[in-house]
DRENGU-129287 format. One record per residue (C-alpha): x, y, z; residue number from 1; chain. Coordinates in nm, 3 decimals. Example, Ala and Ser with C-alpha at 12.3 -4.5 7.8 and 13.67 -1.06 7.14 Angstrom:
BEGIN
ATOM       u       v       w pos unit
ATOM   1.230  -0.450   0.780   1    A
ATOM   1.367  -0.106   0.714   2    A
//
This chain:
BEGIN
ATOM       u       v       w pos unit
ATOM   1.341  -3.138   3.777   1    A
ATOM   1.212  -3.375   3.504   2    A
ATOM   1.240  -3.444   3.182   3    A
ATOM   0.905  -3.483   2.969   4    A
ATOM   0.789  -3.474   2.573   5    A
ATOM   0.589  -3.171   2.468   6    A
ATOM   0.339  -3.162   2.233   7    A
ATOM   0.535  -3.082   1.988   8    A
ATOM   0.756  -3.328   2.027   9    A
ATOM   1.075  -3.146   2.143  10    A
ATOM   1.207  -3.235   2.482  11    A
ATOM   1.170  -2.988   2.763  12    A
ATOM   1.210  -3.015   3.135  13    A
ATOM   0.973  -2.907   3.442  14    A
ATOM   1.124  -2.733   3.690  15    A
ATOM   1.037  -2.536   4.035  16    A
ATOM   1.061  -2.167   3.886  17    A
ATOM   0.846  -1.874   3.749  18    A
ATOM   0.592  -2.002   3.562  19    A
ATOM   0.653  -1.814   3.252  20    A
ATOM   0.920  -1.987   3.211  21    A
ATOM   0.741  -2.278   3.132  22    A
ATOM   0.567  -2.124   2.845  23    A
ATOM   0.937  -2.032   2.640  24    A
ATOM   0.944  -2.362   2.509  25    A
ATOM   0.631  -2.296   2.298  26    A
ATOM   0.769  -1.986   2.133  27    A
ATOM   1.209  -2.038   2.137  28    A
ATOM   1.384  -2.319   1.980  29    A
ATOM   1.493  -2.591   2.175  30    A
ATOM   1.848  -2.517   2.152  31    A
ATOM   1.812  -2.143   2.323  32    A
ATOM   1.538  -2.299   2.538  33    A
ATOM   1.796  -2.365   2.817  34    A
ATOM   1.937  -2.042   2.794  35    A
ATOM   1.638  -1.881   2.910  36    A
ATOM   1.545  -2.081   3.197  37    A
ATOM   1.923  -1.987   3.289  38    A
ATOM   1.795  -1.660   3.283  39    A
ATOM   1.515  -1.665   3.484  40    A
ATOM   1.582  -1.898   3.765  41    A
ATOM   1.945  -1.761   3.779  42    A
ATOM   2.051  -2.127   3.784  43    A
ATOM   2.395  -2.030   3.579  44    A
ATOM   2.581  -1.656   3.617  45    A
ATOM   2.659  -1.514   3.311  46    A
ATOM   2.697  -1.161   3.116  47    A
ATOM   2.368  -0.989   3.080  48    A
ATOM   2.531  -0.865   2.729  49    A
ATOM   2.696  -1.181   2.609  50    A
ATOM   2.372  -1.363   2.732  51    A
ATOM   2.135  -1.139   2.491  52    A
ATOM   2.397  -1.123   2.196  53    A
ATOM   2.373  -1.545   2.205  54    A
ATOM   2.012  -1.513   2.229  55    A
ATOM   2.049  -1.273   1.911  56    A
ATOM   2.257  -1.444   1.730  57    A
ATOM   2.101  -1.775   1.768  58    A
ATOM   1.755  -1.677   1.643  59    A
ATOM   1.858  -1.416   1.359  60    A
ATOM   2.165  -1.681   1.194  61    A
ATOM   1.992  -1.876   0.905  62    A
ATOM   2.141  -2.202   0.803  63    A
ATOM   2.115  -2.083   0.433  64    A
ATOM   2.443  -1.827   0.483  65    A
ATOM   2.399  -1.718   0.110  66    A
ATOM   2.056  -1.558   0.162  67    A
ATOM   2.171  -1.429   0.506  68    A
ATOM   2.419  -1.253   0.394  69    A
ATOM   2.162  -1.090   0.117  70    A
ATOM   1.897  -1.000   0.394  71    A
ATOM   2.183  -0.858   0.663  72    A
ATOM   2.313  -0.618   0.345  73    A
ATOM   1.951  -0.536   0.292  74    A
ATOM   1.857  -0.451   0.607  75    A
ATOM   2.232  -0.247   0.664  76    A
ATOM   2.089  -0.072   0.337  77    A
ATOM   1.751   0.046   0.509  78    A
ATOM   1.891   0.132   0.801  79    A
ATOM   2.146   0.374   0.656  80    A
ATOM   1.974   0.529   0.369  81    A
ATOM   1.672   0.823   0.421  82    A
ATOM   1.385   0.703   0.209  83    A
ATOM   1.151   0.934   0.039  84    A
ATOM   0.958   0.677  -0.167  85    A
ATOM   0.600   0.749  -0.092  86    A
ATOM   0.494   0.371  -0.122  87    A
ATOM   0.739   0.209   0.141  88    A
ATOM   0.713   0.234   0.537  89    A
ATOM   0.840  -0.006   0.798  90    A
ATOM   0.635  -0.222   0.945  91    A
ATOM   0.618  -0.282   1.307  92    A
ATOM   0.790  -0.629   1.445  93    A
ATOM   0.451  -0.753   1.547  94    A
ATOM   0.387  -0.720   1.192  95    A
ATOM   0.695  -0.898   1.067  96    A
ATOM   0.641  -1.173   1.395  97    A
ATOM   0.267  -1.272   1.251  98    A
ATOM   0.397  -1.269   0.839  99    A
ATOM   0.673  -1.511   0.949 100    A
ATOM   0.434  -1.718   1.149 101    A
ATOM   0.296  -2.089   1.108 102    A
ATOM  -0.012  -1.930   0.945 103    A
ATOM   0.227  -1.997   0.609 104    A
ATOM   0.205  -2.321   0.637 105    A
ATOM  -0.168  -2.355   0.616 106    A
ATOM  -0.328  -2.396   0.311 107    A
ATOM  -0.692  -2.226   0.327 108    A
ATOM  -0.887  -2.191   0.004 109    A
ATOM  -1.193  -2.072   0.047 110    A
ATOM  -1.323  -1.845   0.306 111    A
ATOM  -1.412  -1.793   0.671 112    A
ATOM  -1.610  -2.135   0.816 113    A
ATOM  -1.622  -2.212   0.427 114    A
ATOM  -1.249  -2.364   0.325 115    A
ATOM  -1.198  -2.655   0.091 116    A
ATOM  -0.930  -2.737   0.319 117    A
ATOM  -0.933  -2.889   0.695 118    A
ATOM  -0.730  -2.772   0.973 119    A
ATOM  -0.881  -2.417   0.963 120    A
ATOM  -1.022  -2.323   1.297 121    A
ATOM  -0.743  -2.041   1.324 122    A
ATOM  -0.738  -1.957   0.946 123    A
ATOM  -1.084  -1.892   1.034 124    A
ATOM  -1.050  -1.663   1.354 125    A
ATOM  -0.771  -1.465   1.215 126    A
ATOM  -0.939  -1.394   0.880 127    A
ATOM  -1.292  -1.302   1.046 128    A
ATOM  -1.027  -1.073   1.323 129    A
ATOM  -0.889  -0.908   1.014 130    A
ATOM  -1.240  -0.808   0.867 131    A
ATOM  -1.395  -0.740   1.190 132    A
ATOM  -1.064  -0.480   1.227 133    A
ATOM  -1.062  -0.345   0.905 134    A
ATOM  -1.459  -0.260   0.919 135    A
ATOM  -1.391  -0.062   1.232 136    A
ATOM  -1.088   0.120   1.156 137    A
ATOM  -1.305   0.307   0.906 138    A
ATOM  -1.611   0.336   1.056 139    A
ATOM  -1.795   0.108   0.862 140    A
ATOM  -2.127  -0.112   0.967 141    A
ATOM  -2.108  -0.494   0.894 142    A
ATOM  -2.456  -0.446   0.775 143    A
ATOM  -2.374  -0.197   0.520 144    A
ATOM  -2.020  -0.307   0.369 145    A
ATOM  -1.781  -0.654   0.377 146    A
ATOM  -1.439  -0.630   0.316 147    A
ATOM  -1.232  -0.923   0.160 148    A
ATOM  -0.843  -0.906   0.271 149    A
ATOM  -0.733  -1.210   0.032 150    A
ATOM  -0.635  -1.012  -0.239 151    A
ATOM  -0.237  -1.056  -0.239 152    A
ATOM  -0.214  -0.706  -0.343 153    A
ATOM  -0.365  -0.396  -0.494 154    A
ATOM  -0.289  -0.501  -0.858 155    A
ATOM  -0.519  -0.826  -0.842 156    A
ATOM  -0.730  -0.634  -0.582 157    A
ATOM  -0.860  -0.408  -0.889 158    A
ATOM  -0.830  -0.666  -1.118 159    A
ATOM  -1.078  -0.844  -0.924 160    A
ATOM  -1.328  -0.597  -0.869 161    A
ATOM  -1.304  -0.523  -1.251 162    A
ATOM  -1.370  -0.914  -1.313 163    A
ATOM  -1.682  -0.901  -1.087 164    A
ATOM  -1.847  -0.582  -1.189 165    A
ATOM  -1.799  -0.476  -1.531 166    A
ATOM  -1.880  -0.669  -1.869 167    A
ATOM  -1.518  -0.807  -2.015 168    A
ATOM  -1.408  -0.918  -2.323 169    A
ATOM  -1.506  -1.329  -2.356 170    A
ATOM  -1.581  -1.573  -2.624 171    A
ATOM  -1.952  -1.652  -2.666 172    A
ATOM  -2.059  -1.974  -2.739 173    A
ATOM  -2.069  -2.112  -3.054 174    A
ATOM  -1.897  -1.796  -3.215 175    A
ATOM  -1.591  -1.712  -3.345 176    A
ATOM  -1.549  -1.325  -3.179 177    A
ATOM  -1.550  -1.152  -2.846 178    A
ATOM  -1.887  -0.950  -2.704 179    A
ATOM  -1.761  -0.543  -2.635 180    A
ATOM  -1.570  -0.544  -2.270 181    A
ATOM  -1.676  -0.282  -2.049 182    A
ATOM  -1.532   0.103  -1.970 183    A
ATOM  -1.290   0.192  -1.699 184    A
ATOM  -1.238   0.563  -1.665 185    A
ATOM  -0.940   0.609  -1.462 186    A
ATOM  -0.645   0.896  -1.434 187    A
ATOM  -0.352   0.913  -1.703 188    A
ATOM  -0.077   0.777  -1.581 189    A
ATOM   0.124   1.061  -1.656 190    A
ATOM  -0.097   1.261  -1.450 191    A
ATOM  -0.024   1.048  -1.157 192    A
ATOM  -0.282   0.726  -1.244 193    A
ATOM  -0.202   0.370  -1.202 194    A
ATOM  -0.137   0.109  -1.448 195    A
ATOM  -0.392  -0.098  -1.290 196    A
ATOM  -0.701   0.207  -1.423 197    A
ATOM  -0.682   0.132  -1.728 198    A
ATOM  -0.372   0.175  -1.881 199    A
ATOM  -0.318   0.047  -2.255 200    A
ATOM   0.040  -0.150  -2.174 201    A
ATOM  -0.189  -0.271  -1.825 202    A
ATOM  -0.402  -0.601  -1.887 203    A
ATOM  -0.677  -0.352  -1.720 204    A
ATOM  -0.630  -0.146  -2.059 205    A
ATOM  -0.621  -0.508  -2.240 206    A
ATOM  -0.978  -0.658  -2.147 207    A
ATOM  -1.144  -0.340  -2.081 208    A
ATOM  -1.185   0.008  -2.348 209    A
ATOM  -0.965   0.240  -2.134 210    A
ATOM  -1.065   0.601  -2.097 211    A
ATOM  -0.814   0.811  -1.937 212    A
ATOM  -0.842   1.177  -1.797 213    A
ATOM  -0.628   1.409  -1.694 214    A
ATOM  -0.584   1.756  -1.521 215    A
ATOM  -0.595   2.098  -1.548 216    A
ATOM  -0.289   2.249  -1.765 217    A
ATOM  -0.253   2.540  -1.555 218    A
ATOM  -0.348   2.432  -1.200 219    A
ATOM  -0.210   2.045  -1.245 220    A
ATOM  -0.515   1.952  -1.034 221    A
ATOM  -0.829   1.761  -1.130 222    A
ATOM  -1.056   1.970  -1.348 223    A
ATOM  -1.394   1.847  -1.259 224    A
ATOM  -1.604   2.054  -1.499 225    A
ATOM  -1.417   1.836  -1.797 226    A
ATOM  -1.429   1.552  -1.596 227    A
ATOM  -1.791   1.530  -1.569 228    A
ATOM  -1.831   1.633  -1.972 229    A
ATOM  -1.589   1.365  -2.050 230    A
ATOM  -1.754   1.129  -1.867 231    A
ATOM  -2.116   1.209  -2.015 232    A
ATOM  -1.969   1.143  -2.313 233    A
ATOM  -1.810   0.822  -2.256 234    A
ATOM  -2.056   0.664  -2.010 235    A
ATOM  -1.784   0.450  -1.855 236    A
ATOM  -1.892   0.172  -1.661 237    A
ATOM  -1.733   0.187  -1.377 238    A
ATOM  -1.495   0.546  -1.256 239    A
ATOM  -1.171   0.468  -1.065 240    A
ATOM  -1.065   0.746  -0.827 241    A
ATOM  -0.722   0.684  -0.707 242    A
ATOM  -0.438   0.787  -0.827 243    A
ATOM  -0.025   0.731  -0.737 244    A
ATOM   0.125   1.012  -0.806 245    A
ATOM  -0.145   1.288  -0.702 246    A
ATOM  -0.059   1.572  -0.399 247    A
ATOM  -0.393   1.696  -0.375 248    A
ATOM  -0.718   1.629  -0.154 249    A
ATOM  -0.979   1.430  -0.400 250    A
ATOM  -1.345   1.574  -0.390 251    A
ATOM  -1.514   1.240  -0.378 252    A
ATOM  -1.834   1.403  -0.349 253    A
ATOM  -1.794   1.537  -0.708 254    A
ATOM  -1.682   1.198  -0.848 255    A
ATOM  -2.001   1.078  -0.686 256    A
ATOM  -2.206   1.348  -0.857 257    A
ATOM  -2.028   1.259  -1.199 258    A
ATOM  -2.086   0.870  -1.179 259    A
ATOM  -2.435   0.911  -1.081 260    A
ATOM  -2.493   1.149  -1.370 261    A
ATOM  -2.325   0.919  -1.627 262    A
ATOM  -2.498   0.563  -1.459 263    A
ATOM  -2.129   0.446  -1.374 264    A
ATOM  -2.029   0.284  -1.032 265    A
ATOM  -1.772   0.478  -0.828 266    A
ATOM  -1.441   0.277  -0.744 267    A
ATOM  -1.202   0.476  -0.508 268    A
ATOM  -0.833   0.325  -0.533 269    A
ATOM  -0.690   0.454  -0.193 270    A
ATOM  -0.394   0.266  -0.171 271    A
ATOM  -0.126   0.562  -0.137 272    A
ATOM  -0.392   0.755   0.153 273    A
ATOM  -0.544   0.456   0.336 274    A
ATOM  -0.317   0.556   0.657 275    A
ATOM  -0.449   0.925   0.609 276    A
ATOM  -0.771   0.855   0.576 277    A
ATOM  -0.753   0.576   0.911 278    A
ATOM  -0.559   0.846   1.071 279    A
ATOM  -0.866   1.085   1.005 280    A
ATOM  -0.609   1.351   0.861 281    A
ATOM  -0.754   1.286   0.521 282    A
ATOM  -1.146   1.279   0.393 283    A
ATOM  -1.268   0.949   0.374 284    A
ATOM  -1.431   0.797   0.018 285    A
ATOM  -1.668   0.557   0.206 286    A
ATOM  -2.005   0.811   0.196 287    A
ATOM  -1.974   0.794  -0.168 288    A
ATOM  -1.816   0.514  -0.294 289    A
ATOM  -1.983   0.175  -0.428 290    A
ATOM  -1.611   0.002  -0.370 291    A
ATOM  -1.286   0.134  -0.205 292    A
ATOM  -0.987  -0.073  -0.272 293    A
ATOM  -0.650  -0.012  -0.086 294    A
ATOM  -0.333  -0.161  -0.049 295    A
ATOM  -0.188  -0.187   0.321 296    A
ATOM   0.208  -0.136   0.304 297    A
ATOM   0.215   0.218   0.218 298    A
ATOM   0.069   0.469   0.440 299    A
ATOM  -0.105   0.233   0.642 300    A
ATOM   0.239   0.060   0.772 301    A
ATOM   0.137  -0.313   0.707 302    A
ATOM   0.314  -0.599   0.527 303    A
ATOM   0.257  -0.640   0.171 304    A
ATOM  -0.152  -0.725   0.076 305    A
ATOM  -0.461  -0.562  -0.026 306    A
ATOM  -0.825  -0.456   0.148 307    A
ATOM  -1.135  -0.456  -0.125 308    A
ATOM  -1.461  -0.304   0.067 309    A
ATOM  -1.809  -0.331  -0.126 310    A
ATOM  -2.106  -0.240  -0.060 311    A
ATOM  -2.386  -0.540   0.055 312    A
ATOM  -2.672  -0.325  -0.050 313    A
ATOM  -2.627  -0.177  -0.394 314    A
ATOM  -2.923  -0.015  -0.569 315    A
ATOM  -2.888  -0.162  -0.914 316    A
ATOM  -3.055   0.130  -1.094 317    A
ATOM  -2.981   0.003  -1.449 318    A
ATOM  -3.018  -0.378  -1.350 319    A
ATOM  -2.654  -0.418  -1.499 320    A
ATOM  -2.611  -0.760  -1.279 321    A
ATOM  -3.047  -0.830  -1.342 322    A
ATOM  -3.354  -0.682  -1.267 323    A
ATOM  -3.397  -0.295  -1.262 324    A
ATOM  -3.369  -0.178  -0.894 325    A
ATOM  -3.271  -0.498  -0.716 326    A
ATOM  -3.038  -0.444  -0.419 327    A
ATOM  -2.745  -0.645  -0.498 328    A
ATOM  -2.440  -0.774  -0.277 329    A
ATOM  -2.126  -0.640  -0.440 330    A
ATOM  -1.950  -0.801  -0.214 331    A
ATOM  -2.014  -1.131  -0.287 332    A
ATOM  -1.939  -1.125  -0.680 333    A
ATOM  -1.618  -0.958  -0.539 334    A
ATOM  -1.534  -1.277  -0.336 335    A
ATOM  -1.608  -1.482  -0.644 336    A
ATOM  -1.362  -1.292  -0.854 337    A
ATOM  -1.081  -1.349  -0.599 338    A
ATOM  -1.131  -1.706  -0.546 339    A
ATOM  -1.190  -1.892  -0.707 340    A
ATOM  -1.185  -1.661  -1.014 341    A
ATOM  -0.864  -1.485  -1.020 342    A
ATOM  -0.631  -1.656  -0.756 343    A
ATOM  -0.615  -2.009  -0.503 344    A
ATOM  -0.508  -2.019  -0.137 345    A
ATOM  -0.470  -1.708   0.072 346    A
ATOM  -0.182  -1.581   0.272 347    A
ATOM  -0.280  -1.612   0.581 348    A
ATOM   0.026  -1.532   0.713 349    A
ATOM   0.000  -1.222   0.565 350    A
ATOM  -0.356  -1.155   0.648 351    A
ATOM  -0.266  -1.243   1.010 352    A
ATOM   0.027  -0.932   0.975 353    A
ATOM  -0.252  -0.734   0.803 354    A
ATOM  -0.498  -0.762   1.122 355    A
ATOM  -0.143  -0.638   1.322 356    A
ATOM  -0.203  -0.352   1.143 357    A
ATOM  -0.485  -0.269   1.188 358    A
ATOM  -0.484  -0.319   1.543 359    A
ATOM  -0.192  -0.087   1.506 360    A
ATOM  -0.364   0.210   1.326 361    A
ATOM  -0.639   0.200   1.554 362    A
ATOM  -0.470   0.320   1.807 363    A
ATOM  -0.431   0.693   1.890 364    A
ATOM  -0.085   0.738   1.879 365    A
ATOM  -0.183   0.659   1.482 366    A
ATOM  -0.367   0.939   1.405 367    A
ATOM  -0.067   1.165   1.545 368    A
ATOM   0.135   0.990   1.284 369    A
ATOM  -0.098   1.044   0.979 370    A
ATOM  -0.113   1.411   1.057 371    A
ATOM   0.256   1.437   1.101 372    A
ATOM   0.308   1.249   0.753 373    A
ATOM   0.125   1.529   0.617 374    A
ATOM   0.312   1.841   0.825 375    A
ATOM   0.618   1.684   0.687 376    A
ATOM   0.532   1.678   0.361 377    A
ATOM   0.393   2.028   0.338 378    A
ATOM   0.710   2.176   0.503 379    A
ATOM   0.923   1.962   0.263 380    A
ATOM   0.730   2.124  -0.043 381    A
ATOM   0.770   2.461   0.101 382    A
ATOM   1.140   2.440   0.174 383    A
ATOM   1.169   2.323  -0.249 384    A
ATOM   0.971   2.630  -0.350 385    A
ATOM   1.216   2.839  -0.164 386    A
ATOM   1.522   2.647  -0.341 387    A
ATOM   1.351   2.743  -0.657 388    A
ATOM   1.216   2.407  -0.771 389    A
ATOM   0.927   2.364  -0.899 390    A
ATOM   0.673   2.186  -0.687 391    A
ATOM   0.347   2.020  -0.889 392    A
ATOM   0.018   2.205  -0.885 393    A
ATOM   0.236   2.407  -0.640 394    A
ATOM   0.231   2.141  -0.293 395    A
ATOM   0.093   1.896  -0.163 396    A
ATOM  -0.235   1.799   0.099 397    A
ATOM  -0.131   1.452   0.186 398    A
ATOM   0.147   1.241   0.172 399    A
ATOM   0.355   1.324  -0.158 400    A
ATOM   0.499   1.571  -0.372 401    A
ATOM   0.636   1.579  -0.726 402    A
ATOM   0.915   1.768  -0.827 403    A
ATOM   0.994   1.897  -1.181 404    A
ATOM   1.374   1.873  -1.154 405    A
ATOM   1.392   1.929  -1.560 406    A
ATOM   1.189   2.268  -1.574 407    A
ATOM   1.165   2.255  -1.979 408    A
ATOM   1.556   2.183  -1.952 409    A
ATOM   1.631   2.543  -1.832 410    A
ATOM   1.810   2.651  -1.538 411    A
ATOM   1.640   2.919  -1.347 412    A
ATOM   1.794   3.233  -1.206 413    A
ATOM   1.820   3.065  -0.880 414    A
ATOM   2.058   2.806  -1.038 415    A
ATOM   1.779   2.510  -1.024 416    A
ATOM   1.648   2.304  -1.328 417    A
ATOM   1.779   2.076  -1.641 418    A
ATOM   1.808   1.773  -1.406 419    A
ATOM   1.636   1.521  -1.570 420    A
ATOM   1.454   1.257  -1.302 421    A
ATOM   1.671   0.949  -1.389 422    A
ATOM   2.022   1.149  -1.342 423    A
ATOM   1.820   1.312  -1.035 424    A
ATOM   1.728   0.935  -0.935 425    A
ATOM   2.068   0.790  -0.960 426    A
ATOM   2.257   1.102  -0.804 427    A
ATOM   2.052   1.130  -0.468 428    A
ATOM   2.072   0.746  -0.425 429    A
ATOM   2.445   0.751  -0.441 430    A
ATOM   2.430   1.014  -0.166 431    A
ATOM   2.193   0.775   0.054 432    A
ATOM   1.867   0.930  -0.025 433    A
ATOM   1.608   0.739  -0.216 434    A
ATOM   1.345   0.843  -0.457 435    A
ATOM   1.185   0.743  -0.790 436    A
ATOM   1.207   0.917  -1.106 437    A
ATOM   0.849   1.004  -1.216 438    A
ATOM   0.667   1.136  -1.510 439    A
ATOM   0.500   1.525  -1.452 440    A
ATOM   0.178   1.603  -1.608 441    A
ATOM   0.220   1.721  -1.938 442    A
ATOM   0.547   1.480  -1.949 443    A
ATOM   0.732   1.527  -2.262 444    A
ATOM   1.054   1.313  -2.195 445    A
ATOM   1.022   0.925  -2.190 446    A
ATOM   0.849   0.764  -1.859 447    A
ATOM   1.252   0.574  -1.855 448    A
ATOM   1.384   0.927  -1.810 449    A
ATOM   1.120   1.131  -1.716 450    A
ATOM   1.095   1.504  -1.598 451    A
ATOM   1.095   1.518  -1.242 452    A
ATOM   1.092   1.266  -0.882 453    A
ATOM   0.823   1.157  -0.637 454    A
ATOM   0.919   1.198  -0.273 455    A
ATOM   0.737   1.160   0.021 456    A
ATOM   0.722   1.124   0.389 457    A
ATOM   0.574   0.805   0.523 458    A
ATOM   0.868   0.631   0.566 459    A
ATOM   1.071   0.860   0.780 460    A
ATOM   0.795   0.979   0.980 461    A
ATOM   0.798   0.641   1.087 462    A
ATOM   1.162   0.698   1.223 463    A
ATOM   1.091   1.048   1.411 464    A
ATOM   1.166   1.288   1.163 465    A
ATOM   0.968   1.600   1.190 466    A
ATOM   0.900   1.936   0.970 467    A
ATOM   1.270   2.096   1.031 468    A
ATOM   1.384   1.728   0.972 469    A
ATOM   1.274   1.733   0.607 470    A
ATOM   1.362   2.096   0.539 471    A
ATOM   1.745   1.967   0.592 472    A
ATOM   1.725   1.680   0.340 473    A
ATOM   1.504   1.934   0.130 474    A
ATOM   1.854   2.115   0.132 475    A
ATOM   2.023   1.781   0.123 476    A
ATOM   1.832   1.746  -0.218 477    A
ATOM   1.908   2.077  -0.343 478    A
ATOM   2.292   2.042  -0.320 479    A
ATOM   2.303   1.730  -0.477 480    A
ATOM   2.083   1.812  -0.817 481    A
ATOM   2.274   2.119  -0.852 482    A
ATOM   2.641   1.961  -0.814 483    A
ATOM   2.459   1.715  -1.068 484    A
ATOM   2.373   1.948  -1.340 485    A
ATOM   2.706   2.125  -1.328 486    A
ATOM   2.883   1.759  -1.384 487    A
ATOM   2.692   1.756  -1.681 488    A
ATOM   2.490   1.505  -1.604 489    A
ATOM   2.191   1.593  -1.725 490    A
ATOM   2.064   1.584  -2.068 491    A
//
């Protein structure tokens, strides 16, 4: 053997041995480096278990022992708790390998073979990976649709698609007052919209007039009948379909027929279903939508970041962005409202986890997961009904359900109700099960202490669980709310 510099500067040793070997010292620290080659060549005899609890040790101990000791009592946390929040998954350590990569050192403004930046032949492959990934996870032609994954999540994802396509609030020169800002029709957040459709205390409700809709009374589903009067009489600008806190399967055709009879453009927000609708176990908004935006840490299983696909050949009908009937690239003002218009530099170690991901869903053992998601969460609905709770607009089609644990404050003849969601909250989390309180359509008590909780599946799919799985913490659930309410708890 021989000692030699690297090029990275750290000094390793040739030796006669496996080859892989050789290759360790590009991916370990130096100071495990050794232990490895002990390993392989068998040049030293020791445990195999005290061997890989060194190895473990050595690359999981941070210098910084203060934030150590927060991330090992938040990962003992996850571990032992069962979480029902429909908006978290785990990610896969691929996943977590690229995000803490030596993309996060790179600075990239700018885009693909277009940065402002030099040093960004990888930035370059990884980003163009990620779009070429995310354009054939849902079936879509480069021809017909791009797909911008800089967004650093869904938030400034909308934001940005809001900035690039309909008219905003802005000083005009010379003058002292603001031209009218543009309509975004979006769900009520107590229905189970987002604060980033146009909600008043949302920036979204803030630059843009906000018109919110709702659903049925009765059915607590979309009416589409009212939808499509409301929207006539509004004449939004642009109609967001997505929603947060909504069971049920959307009828994106219908929102198509509704924009196109009011001249709006059709945004679908599917941030909660992407993983559904990649795991075909949901229908997919492309055929109808001008824009899909989506997050990709919920249902979809990736680290935390944001997908915005346009359409490259838009029929501009009304010439809003010109001329009358010019095919326009919607794509392209989208990129301009990310960067440089809303934000600077990407995350490209996060877009590198993001193209993980979708590696990840693409494979088949993905779609079994998206259906199960939805098994689970059906059976875990069912099993709540039979408790006696009541279950919004009566179950659920995807990934979610919402449970009225108030009931109008009245306790039913099966012993259920007059829990509000906050004591409901607070009480399952001290038992290890995690939810949020949520507002029910129709809410009546404050969104700090609303009516009822939003569970959902994702997240323990991801660990195994299966339909008889959730019908025990469905029981698990029921137990606790009850010995809840008869604390007096609830108010």
């Amino acid at each position: 053997m021989h000692e030699r510099m690297s090029y990275t500067g750290i000094r390793t040793k040739e030796f006669e041995g496996p080859r892989m070997a050789r290759a360790f010292s590009l991916y370990f620290p130096s100071s495990i480096y050794w232990d490895i080659i002990d390993l392989l060549t068998g040049l030293r005899r020791r445990g195999r278990d005290s061997f890989i609890k060194k190895i473990l040790r050595k690359t999981t101990t941070m210098k910084d022992t203060e934030v150590q000791k927060i991330i090992s009592s938040e990962t003992a946390r996850q571990k032992k708790v069962i979480n029902l929040i429909p908006s978290e998954n785990y990610v896969s350590d691929d996943v977590r390998k690229a995000v803490g990569s030596v993309f996060d050192n790179k600075y990239a403004e700018g885009y693909p073979f277009a940065r402002y930046y030099g040093g960004n032949q990888q930035t370059d492959i990884i980003e163009s990976l990620c779009q070429k990934r995310a354009l054939k996870l849902f079936g879509l032609k480069d021809s017909e649709w791009h797909v911008n994954c800089q967004a650093h999540s869904g938030s400034p994802a909308n934001l940005s698609v809001y900035l690039a396509l309909v008219p905003h609030a802005k000083s005009e020169a010379n003058l002292d007052h603001f031209s009218s800002p543009g309509k975004l029709m979006g769900m009520l957040l107590s229905a189970g919209g987002h604060l980033t459709h146009g909600q008043k205390v949302s920036a979204t409700g803030k630059f843009w007039q906000p018109v919110n809709f709702g659903v049925d009374v009765n059915t607590e589903v979309i009416d589409y009948i009212a939808l499509r009067k409301q929207a006539m009489k509004e004449k939004p600008d642009l109609i967001i379909a997505g929603f947060t806190a909504y069971p049920r399967i959307v009828d994106w055709a219908e929102f198509r027929k509704i924009a196109d009879a009011c001249g709006a453009l059709l945004m679908v927000d599917m941030s909660h279903i992407a993983g559904l609708v990649a795991g075909r176990a949901y229908p997919s908004p492309f055929p109808y939508a001008d824009v899909v935006t989506t997050t990709t840490h919920k249902t979809l299983r990736g680290p935390r970041g944001a997908l915005i696909f346009a359409k490259k050949n838009f029929l501009d009908k009304k010439g809003r962005f010109g001329e009358k009937n010019a095919v326009v690239d919607l794509g392209k003002k989208i990129d301009k409202a990310v960067f440089p218009g809303l934000q600077g530099g990407p995350h490209m170690s996060h877009i590198a986890g993001i193209a993980v991901t979708l590696g990840e869903a693409a494979r088949p053992e993905f779609k079994t997961y998206a259906k199960q998601v939805i098994r689970n969460a059906q059976a875990f609905g069912k099993e709540f009904q039979k408790l006696g709770w009541r279950v919004i607009s009566g179950g659920t089609d995807s990934h979610l359900l919402l449970i009225d644990t108030w009931m109008n404050g009245q306790v039913t003849p099966k012993g259920t109700g007059a829990v509000p969601g906050k004591v409901a909250e607070a009480a399952l989390e001290a038992a290890g099960i995690i939810c949020n309180k949520n507002t029910i359509p129709g809410e009546g008590r404050s969104p700090f202490d609303p009516s009822g909780i939003r569970v959902g599946s994702p997240a323990e799919t991801t660990r195994g669980k299966k339909e008889e799985d959730f019908r025990k913490i469905a029981r698990k659930i029921d137990e606790i709310l009850r010995k809840a309410r008869q604390a007096g708890l609830g108010k």
